[in-house]
N, C-alpha and C positions, 0 to 999 in steps of 0.2 A: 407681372410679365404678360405680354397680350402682343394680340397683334392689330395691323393699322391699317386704311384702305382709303385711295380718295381719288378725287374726280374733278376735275378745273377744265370746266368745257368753254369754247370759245360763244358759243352761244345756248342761252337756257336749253333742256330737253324735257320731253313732256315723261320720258321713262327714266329719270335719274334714277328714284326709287330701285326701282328693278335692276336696274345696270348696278348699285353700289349696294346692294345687298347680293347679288350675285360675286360681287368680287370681296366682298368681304366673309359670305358661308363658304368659300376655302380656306380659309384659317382659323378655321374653326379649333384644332388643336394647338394653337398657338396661346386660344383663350375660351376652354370649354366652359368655364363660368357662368357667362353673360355675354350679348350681344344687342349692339345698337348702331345705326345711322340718323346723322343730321343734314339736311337738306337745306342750303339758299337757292331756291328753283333762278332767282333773278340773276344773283351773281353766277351763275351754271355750276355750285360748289353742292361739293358733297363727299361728306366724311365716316368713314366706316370704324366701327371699336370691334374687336372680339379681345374679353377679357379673362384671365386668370389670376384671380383676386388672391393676392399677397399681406396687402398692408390696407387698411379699411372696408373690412369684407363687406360692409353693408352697404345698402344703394347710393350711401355718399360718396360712396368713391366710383361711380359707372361713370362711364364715358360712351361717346363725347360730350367734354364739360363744359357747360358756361362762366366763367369769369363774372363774379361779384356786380361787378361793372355793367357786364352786359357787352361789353365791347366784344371780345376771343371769345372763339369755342376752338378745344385741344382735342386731338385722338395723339394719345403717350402710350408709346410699349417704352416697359423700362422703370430704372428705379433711379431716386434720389435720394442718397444715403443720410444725405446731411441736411434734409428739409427741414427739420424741427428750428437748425440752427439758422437756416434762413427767415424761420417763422420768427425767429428771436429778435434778429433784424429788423426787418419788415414792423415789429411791434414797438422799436424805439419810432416811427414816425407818428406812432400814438395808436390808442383802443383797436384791435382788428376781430369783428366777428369768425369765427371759421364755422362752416357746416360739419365738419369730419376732420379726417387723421390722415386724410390722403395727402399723396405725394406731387398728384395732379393739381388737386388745390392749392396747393402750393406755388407748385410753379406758374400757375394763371398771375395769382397776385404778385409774384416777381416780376414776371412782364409786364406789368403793366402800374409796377411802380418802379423799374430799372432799364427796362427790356430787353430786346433779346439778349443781343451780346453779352449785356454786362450780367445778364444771370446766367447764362452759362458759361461763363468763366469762374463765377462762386460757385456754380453746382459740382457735387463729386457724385457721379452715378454711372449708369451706362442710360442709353437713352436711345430711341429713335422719338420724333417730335414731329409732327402737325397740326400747325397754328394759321388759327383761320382769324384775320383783324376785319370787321367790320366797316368800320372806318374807314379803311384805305383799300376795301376790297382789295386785299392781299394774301395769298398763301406764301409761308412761311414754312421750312423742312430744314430738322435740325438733327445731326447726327454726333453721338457720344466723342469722347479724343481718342478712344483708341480703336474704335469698329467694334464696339462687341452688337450691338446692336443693327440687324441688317435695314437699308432700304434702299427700295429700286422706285426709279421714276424715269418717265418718256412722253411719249407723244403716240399719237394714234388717231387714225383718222385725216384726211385731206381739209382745205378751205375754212369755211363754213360749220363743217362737222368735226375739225380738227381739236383733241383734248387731250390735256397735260395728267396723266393717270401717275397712282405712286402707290408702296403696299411694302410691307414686310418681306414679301416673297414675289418670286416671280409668276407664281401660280393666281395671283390676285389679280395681275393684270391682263395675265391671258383671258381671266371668266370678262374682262372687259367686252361686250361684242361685238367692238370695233377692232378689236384686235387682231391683227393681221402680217405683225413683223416678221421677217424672214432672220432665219437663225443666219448671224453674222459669222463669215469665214474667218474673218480675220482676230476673233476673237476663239474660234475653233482653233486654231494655230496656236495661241496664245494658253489656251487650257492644256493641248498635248506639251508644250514647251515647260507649264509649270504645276502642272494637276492642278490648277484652278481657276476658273479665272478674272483675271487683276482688274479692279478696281482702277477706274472708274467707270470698264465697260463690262456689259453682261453678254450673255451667249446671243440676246437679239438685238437689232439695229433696231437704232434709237431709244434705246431703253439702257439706263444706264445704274450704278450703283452711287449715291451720295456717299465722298472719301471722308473716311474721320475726321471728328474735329469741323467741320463743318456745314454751314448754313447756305441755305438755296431759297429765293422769293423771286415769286412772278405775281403780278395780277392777271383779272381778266381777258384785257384789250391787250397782254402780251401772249396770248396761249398760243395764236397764229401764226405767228411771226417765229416762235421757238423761241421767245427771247426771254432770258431769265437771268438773277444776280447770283453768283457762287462767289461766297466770301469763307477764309479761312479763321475760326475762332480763336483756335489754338496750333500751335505746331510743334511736335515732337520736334524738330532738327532744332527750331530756335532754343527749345527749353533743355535740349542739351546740352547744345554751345553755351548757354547761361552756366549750367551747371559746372559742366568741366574750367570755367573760366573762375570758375569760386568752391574749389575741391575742398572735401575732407580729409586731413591729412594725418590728422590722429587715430591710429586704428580702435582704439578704447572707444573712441567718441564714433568715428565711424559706425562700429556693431552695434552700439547702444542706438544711434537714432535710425538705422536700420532695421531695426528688432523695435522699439517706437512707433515705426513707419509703420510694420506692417500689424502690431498691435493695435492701433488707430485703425487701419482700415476693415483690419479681419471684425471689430467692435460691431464697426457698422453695418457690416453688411452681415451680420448676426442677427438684424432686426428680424423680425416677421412675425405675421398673426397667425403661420400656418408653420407646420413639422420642417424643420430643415436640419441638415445632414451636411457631409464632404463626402466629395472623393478620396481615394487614398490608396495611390502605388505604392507605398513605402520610397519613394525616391522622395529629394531632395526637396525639392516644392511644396507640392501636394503633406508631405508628412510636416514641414513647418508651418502650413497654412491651419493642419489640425490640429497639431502640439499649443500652437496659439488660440486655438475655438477651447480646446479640452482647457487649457490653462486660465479662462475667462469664462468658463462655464459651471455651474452648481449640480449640472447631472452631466451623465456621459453623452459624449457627442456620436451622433449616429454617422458611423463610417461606412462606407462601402469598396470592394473589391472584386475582381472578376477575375475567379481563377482558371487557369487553360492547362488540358492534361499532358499537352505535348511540348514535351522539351525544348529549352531553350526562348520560350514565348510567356513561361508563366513567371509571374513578381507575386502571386500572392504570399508567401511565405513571406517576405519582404515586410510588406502591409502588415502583415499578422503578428509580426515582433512588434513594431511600433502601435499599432493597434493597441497589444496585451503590456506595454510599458505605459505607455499614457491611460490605457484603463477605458478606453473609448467603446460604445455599444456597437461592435464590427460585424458586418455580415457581409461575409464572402459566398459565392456562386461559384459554384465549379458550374464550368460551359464544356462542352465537346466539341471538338472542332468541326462536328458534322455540323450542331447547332451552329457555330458562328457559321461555318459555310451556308447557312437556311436563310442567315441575312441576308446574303451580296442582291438576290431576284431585285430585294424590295429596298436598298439603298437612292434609287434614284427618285422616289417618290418621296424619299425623307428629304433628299439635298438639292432636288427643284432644277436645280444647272447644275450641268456635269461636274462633279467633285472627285478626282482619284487621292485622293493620300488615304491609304489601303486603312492605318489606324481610324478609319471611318465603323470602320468594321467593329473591333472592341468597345470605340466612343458609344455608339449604340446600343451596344448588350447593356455596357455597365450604366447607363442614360435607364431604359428601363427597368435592369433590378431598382435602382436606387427612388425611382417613381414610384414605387411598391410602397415605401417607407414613409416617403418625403414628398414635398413637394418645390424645396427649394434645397441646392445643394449646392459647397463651396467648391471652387477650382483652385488649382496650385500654378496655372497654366500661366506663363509672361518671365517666369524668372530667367529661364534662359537666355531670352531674348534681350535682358534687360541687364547681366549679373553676369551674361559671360558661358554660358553651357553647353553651348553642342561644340563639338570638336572641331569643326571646322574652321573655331576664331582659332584656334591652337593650331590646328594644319597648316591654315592659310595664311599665318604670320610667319611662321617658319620656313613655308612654302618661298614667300616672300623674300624673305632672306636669304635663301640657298640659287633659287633665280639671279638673283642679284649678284652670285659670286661666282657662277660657275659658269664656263661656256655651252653653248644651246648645244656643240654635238654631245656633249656628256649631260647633258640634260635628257637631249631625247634620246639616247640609248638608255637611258637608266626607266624612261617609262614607255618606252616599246619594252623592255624586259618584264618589270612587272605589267605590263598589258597583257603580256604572254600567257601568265597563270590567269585561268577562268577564276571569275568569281565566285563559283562554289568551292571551288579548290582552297581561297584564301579565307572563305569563311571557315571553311572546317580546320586551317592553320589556328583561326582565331580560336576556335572551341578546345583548343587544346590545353590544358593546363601547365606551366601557370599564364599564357596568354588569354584564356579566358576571363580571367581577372581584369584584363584592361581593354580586353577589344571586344565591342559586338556588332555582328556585318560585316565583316573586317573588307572583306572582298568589294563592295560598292566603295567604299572609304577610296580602298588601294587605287583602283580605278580610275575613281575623280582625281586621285594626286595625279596618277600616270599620267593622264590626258593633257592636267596644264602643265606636267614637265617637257611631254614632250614638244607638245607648242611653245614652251618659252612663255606664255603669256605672263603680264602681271597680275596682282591681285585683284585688284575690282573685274578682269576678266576672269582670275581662275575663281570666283565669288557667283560670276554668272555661270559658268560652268558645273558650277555645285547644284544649283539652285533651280535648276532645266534639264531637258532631257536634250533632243534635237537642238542645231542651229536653227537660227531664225531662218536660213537659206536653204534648212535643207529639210523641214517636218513638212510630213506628206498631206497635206487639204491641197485640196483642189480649187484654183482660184482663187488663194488667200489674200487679201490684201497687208500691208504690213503693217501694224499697229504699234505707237510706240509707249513704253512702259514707264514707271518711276524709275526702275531700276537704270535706264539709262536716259531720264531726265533732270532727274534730281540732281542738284548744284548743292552740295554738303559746303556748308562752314569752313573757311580755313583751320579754325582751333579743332573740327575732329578731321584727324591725321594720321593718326594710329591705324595700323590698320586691320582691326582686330574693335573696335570700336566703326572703322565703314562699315562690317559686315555687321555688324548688331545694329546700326541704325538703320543697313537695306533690311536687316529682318523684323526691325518694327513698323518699320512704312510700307512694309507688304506681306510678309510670306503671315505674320503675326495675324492681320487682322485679317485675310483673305484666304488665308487654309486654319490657322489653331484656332480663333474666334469662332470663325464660318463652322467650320466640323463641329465644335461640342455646340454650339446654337441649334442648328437643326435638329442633331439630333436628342436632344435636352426637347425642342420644340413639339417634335415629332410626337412624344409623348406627356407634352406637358406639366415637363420639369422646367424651372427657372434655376438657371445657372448664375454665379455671381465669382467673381473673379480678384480679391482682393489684391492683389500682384501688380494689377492694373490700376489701380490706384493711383492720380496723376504725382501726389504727394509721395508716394514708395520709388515712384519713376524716377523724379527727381533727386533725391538720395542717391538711390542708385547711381546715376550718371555725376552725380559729385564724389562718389569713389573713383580715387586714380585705378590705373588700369589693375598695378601689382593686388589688389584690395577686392578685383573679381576674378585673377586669372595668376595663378600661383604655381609651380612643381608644376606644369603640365594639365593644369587642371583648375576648370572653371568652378564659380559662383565660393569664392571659396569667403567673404564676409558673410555671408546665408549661411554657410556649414557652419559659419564661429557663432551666427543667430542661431540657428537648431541644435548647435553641443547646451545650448540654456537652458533646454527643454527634452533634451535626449543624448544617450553617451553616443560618442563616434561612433562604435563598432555597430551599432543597430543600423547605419543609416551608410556608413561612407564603404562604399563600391562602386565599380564602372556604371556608368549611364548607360539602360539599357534602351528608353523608348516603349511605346506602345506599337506592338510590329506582330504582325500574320506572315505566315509562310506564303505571298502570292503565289510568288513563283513555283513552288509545290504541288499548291491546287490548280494551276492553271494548266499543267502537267497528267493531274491525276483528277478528283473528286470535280473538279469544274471545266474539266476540257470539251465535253458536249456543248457543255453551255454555252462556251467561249466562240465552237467550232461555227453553231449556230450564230452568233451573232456576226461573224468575218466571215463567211464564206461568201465568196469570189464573189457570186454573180450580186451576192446583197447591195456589198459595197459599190459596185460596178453602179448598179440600178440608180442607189445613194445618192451616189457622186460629191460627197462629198470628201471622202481620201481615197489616198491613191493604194489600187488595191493590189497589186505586184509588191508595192514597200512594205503594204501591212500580211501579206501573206508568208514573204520571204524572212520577215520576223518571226513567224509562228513557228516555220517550218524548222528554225536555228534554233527554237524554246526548246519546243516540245524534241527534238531531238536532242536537247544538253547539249549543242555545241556552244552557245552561248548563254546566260543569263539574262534576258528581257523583259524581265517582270516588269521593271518600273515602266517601259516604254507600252508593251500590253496592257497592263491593268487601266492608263491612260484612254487607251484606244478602246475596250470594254467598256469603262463607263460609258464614253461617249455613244455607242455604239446601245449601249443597254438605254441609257438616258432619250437619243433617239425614238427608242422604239414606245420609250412610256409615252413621250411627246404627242404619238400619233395616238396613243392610247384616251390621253386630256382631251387634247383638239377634236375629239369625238362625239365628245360630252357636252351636249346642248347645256346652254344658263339653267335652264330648267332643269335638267337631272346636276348637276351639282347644288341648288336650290333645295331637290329633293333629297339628296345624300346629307345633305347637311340636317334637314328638318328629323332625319331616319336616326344622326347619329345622335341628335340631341335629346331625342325621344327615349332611345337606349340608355345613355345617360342618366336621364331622368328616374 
């Protein structure tokens, strides 16, 4: 895992050097290992490495690499799980020397006996890629199928001086010191609408995010012009529509290559030359991702957990059964919620552009404990997405159907009624026994039904309405321009039609790679952990999506061939209760232990000054919070990041090349 930095200037500079080592000593925890640049002064290229050596820890695996040939040099964040077997390949076309056991090296000599496309379509990995072809003075940027792997690229710079910059993080391009973009409004609208924000744009103009699955090449003599090729490798919507067109219809055979699928990939990405571990909530995923490490492994697998002392927030207990049935080497952390409240100051330095999905907060703690231990750890994280699990494919298909039969005035009285009851009211319904068993949140849940009963909307609207906070017409920035999404571009397949399957496909081509990815990346990044993500595995995908729907979505209740996979490896009762999530009480702290903080960051005159929201909308919010006349958490915590993210902004933009130069030399020195 590492991180990546480069530089595609329209015409040579006499300080490349300096400019791309500046923008590559901020990523320095991305890859505290090792660090290098390569420089073609003629072609104006220049390519940055910071590495965290995983898999050939010795100098043969450093980057940026040269290619056997001589032709490529690669800066790779990222793995490739299945490179030996492409070595295998590669060595029917006769003798192939290799210098090491890299993953890099590998994939040089793929391109350059297949090229791009066709080796990443045999690769199984996560990946961010920059390939530099000599030959055709061409930069090449190639991004994993599913997002786990971030990268930003743009422009900067006028005429003459105009150059095409790119980097793991947004924070690479800023040390560019041409860097000059103004945070885009319309992309500000877009992060309050969804706590984050979508792919393909970032929080700056002309700076953008490479979508999954996806390739981008310019040359030289196009960096002026802005002109560049974006081609799609792969697509999630085609390889489901394949899928569901050639179903599994036996359920024997279904769980079996199911439970296969994810054996095969959990194998691989078990590799390493360094300590690796899992996570492990005890829920559904996560405990089959390590029921299948424990079951393939000759010692116990290092698990981790992060336990929290206030009710209703803690799963460690959870974890701890499955933990002590599989036999797994678990350490659990009790945290205090003072402690996780000690994170929120210094979340925005971890997540770069404004991120709210509040589970930012525990991804973090348990991101560090587990750094402790390890240095590579598995995730559980895609099966929902994938298998049928958050509730609202269950809501909003039923939703569907009761729309569909019932007249709009008994519609909307029925959710003006429950509108009625505040959300804390029907959460505490939900805590009640025995509905505690099956609801948790119950009060946001209830809320989103009301809302599209009482508009009448259909599903793919009451799907955006889940999935957002404000109308697009109505979130308060000032001067937004309207930007348009996947969510409402994407042309789906005749054959997905279900509609319970729309909402899983809108959650892999967006919410999946650009909140669940993006969250545990960073903060996995922040300190140096590599996260890997077997679930995500293109070959588990596809299975998946070749189970009929009855085969993920059963009684009311998701991923239910997973549960018939994990009863192989654990009894039901260890594992099968309501889904709870990774959840903080915002709305509490925001109330009590963080209201200073919050006051300071939205007060009147700030925002005013700002101007970047409108400060009557965002004030007459607070005022409804912090009074409990309504529940605003989700809509504040939105506006907080922003607003805290902000203020690191000015705190970076501070920071001459030279003192992040020096910060980096200070932190590597400590290190040392």
């Amino acid at each position: 895992m590492c991180g990546i930095a480069g530089i595609l200037a329209a015409t040579c500079t006499h300080d490349a050097h300096r400019r791309i080592e500046a923008m590559t000593a901020t990523l320095d925890r991305r890859g505290p290992d090792a660090g290098a640049v390569w420089i073609d002064r003629e072609a104006g290229l220049a390519l940055g490495h910071r590495r965290l050596a995983i898999i050939e820890l010795t100098e043969r695996g450093a980057q940026p690499m040269h290619s056997e040939c001589g032709r490529h040099v690669i800066a790779f964040n990222g793995e490739i799980y299945n490179h030996f077997a492409l070595r295998e390949e590669l060595g029917e076309r006769g003798p192939r020397h290799w210098r090491g056991t890299s993953d890099t090296e590998t994939l040089l000599a793929c391109f350059a006996a297949w090229g791009v496309h066709a080796t990443l379509q045999k690769a199984i990995g996560m990946f961010a890629i920059a390939l530099w072809d000599k030959a055709r003075r061409r930069l090449i940027l190639a991004r994993d199928r599913f997002g786990e792997k971030p990268l930003y690229y743009g422009w900067v710079g006028q005429g003459a001086g105009t150059s095409f910059i790119f980097g793991s993080e947004p924070k690479a391009l800023l040390a560019h010191p041409g860097f000059e973009n103004p945070i885009d409004r319309g992309a500000v609208a877009l992060f309050l609408r969804y706590a984050y924000v979508p792919a393909p744009y970032s929080i700056y103009e002309n700076i953008f995010k490479l979508e999954a699955g996806s390739t981008l090449a310019l040359n030289q003599d196009e960096v002026g012009q802005h002109k560049l090729e974006v081609e799609r490798y792969w697509r999630f919507e085609e390889m489901a529509r394949s899928a569901l067109m050639n179903p599994i219809c036996d359920e024997r055979e279904a769980v079996e290559r199911l439970d296969l699928a994810i054996r095969d990939a959990v194998a691989m990405e078990s590799i390493a030359d360094v300590p690796l571990g899992a996570f492990l909530s005890g829920g559904i995923d996560s405990s089959t991702v390590v029921a299948v490490m424990q079951a393939q492994s000759r010692r116990p697998v290092k698990t981790f957990t992060v336990g929290f002392d206030e009710r209703g927030f803690d799963e460690a207990r959870h974890a701890a059964a499955v933990a002590d049935y599989l036999g797994t080497e678990h350490h659990e952390v009790r945290v205090s919620m003072e402690q996780m409240r000690a994170v929120v100051p210094n979340l925005c330095r971890t997540y770069d552009e404004p991120f709210a999905d509040p589970s930012q907060i525990p991804t973090s703690v348990i991101c560090a404990v587990a750094r402790q231990s390890v240095t590579v750890a598995l995730s559980g994280d895609g099966g929902d997405e994938l298998l049928g699990g958050y509730d609202r494919y269950i809501w909003g298909s039923n939703l569907e159907r009761m729309i569909g039969k019932l007249p709009a005035s008994i519609l909307g009285a029925a959710g003006a009624a429950f509108l009625a009851l505040p959300v804390d009211r029907w959460n505490r319904i939900g805590e009640i026994w025995p509905f505690s068993r099956y609801f948790s949140l119950l009060g946001h849940k209830v809320h989103k039904v009301a809302g599209a009963l009482a508009s009448g909307r259909a599903l793919d609207e009451f799907y955006r309405s889940v999935v957002t906070e404000w109308d697009a017409d109505n979130v308060p920035v000032c001067s937004a321009p309207a930007l348009a999404t996947k969510i409402e571009q994407i042309e789906l397949p005749r054959e997905i039609c279900k509609p319970e399957h729309r909402m899983m496909l809108f959650d892999a081509l967006t919410y999946l790679t650009d909140d669940i990815l993006a969250k545990v990346d960073r903060a996995a990044m922040a300190v140096s952990l590599e996260t890997r993500v077997p679930m995500l595995d293109h070959r588990v995908a596809e299975i998946a999506w070749r189970l009929p729907l009855s085969m993920k979505i059963r009684n009311g209740r998701g991923k239910w061939a997973l549960r018939k996979v994990l009863n192989r490896y654990l009894p039901a009762n260890i594992f099968e209760r309501p889904k709870a999530g990774f959840t903080v009480p915002i709305g509490q702290w925001l109330r009590g232990p963080l209201r200073d903080w919050a006051e300071a960051l939205i007060d009147e005159r700030r925002l005013s000054n700002e101007g970047y929201l409108n400060h009557a909308t965002v004030r007459a919010l607070w005022r409804e919070h912090v009074s409990e006349q309504r529940d605003w958490s989700a809509r504040l915590w939105r506006i907080m990041m922003f607003q805290a993210w902000l203020e690191s902004q000015r705190q970076v933009q501070s920071m001459s090349v030279c003192e992040a130069l020096e910060a980096s030399e200070i932190r590597a020195a400590r290190t040392a």
